[in-house]
C-alpha positions in Angstrom: 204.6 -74.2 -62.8 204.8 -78.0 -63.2 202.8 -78.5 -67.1 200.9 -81.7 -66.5 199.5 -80.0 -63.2 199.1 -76.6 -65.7 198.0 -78.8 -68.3 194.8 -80.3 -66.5 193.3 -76.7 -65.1 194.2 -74.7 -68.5 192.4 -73.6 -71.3 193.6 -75.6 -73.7 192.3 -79.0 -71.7 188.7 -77.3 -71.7 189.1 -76.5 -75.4 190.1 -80.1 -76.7 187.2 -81.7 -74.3 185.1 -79.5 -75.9 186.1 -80.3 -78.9 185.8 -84.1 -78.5 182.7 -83.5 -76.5 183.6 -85.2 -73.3 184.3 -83.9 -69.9 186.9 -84.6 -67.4 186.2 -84.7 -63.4 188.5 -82.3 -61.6 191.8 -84.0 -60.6 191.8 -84.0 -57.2 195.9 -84.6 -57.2 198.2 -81.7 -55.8 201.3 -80.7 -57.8 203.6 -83.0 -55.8 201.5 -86.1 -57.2 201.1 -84.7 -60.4 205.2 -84.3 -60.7 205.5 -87.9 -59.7 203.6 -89.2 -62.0 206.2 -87.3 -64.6 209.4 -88.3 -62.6 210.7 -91.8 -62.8 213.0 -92.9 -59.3 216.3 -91.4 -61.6 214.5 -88.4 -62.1 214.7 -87.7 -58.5 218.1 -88.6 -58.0 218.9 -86.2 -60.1 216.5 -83.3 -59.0 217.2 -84.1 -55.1 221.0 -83.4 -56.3 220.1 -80.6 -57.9 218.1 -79.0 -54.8 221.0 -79.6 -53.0 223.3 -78.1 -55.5 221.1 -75.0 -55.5 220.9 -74.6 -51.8 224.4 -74.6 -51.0 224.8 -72.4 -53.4 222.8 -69.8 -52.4 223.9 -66.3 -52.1 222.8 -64.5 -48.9 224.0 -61.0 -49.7 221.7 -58.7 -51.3 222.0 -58.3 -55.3 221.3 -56.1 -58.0 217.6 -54.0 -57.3 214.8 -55.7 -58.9 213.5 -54.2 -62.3 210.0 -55.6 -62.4 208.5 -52.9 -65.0 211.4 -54.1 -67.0 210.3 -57.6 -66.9 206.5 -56.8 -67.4 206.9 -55.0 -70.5 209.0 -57.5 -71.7 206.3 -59.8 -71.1 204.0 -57.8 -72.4 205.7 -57.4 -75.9 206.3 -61.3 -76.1 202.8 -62.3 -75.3 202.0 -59.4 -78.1 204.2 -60.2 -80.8 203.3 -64.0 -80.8 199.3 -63.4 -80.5 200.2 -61.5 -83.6 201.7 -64.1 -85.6 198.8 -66.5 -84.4 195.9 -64.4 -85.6 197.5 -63.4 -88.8 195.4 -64.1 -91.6 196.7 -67.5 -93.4 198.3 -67.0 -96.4 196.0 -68.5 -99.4 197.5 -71.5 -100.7 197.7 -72.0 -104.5 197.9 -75.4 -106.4 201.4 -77.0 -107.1 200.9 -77.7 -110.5 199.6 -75.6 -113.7 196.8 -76.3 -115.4 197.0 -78.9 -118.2 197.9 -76.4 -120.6 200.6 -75.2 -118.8 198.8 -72.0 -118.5 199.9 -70.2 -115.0 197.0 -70.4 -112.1 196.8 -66.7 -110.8 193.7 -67.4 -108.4 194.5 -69.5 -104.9 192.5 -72.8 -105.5 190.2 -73.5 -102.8 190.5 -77.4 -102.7 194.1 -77.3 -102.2 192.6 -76.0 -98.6 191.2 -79.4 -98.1 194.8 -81.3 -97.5 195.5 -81.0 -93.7 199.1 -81.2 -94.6 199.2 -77.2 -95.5 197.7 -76.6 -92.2 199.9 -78.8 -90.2 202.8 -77.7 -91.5 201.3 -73.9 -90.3 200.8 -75.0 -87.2 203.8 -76.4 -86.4 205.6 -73.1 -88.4 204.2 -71.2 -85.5 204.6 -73.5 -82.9 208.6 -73.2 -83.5 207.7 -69.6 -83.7 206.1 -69.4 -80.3 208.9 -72.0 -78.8 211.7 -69.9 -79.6 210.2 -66.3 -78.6 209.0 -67.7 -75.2 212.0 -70.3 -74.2 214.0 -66.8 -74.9 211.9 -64.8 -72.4 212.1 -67.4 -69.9 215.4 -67.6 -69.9 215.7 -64.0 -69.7 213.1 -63.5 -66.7 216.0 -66.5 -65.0 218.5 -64.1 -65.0 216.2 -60.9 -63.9 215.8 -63.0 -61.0 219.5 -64.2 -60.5 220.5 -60.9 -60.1 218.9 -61.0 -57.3 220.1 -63.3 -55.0 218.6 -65.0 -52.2 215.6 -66.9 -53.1 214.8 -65.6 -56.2 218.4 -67.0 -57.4 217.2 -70.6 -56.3 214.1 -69.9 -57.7 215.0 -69.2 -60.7 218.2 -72.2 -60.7 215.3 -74.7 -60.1 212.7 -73.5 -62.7 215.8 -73.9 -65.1 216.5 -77.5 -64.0 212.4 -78.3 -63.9 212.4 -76.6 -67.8 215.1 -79.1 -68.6 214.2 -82.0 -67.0 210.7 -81.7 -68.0 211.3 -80.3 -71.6 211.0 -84.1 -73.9 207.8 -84.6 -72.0 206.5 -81.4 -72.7 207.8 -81.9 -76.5 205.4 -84.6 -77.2 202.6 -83.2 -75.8 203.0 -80.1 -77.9 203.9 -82.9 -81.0 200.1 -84.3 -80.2 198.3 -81.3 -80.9 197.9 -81.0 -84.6 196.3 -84.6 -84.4 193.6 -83.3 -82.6 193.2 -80.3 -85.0 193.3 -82.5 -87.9 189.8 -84.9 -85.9 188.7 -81.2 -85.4 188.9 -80.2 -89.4 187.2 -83.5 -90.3 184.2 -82.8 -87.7 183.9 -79.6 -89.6 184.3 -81.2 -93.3 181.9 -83.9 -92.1 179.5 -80.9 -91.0 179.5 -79.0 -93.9 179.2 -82.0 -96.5 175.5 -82.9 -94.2 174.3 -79.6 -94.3 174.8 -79.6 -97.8 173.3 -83.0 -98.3 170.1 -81.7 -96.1 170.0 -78.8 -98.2 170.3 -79.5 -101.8 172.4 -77.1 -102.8 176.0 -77.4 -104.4 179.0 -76.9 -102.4 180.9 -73.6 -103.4 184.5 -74.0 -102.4 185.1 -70.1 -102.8 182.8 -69.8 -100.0 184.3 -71.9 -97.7 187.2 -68.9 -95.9 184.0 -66.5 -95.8 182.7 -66.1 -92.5 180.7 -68.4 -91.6 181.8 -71.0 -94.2 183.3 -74.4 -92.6 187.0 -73.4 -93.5 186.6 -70.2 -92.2 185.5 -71.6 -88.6 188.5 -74.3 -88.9 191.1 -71.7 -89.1 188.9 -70.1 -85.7 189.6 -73.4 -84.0 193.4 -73.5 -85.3 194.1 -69.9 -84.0 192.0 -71.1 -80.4 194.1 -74.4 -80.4 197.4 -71.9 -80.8 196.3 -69.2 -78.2 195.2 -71.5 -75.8 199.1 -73.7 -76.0 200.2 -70.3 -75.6 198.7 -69.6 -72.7 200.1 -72.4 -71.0 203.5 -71.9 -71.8 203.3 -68.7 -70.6 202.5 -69.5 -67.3 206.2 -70.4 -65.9 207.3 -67.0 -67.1 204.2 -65.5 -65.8 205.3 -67.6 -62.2 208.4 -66.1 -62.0 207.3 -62.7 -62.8 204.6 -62.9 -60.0 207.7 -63.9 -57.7 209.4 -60.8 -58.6 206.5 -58.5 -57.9 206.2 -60.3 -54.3 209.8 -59.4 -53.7 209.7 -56.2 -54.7 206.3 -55.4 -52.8 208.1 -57.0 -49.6 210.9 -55.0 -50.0 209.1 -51.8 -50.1 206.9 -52.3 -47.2 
């Protein structure tokens, strides 16, 4: 559940090498030494404390009966709704000025395309989409769990104080993302403009969001880059959901 441990065995790692064309040996680090390398000597101070906290805490008596199908579809629906958003076509983007004659522009101009700054400023749109749906449904599968008791209650007090302790970390790592999507739009610019230069022929900037054209295959790589971040922030909630199921199997047998 820890992201720089999630981080270096995820999809999104393999994308980005791929991207920039280099590979990455296999960390041969467990979680513990991955944390440390995240937590500074207050850091633990303050998650020891917290441990504690949570331990003497703990309820022994049994809680409320587990509602895993609940939790599942509401899983389900989140992972749903935001692959939605993601691979919704972009809207075309149209030219902030007139023409010189004032007269209105009715057709999206192509070479506005061109300025990563509209595509950024996507990216990050759903990004703060995808942040808010899926900090919600954690939160939500937290108190699932509290209800409870026992160890799933510490489980889920800890994944709340890991989620805040951890959260301005995982903030700029997010916050780095649209600079490799920005490299990766050059590399495809760069691409098209040679095989344009080793064909003769004149670029067509209409032709550039039909498949196959270079624009269309960068907003491929945008909706991979935002799939593959969601996958990895999924993988907390999908931790404490695969705790729930555990419980409730070892309850039945």
């Amino acid at each position: 559940m820890y992201q720089h441990h999630r981080l270096n065995s995820s999809s999104l790692v393999v994308l980005l090498q791929q991207w920039t064309q280099k590979a990455c040996a296999p960390s041969t680090q467990d979680v513990a030494e991955h944390l440390s390398q995240w937590l500074g000597p207050v850091d633990a101070v303050r998650l020891g404390g917290a441990l504690h906290s949570i331990e003497s805490g703990l309820r022994k008596g049994p809680g409320q009966a587990l509602d895993v199908v609940a939790m599942e579809a509401a899983c389900q629906a989140a992972r749903t709704e935001v692959t939605q958003l993601i691979t919704a076509p972009p809207a075309p983007a149209r030219p902030v000025r007139g023409r010189a004659d004032n007269t209105p522009v009715e057709e999206p101009d192509p070479e506005v395309q061109v300025d990563f700054a509209l595509h950024a400023a996507r990216y990050l749109a759903l990004q703060k989409q995808m942040e808010t749906r899926l900090a919600a449904l954690r939160a939500r599968m937290r108190q699932w769990l509290s209800k409870e008791g026992g160890p799933l209650l510490q489980l889920a007090a800890l994944d709340a104080v890991m989620e805040q302790m951890l959260g301005a970390r995982e903030q700029r790592l997010w916050a780095s993302l649209p600079g490799h999507l920005e490299r990766r739009m050059a590399q495809r610019l760069q691409a098209h403009q040679r095989a344009l230069l080793a064909s003769g022929q004149d670029d067509e900037p209409r032709r550039w969001r039909q498949a196959g054209g270079w624009l269309w295959a960068f907003d491929q790589d945008m909706q991979a880059l935002l799939l593959a971040e969601m996958q990895v922030r999924l993988q907390p909630i999908t931790g404490l959901l695969e705790a729930a199921r555990n419980e409730k199997t070892g309850q039945q047998e």
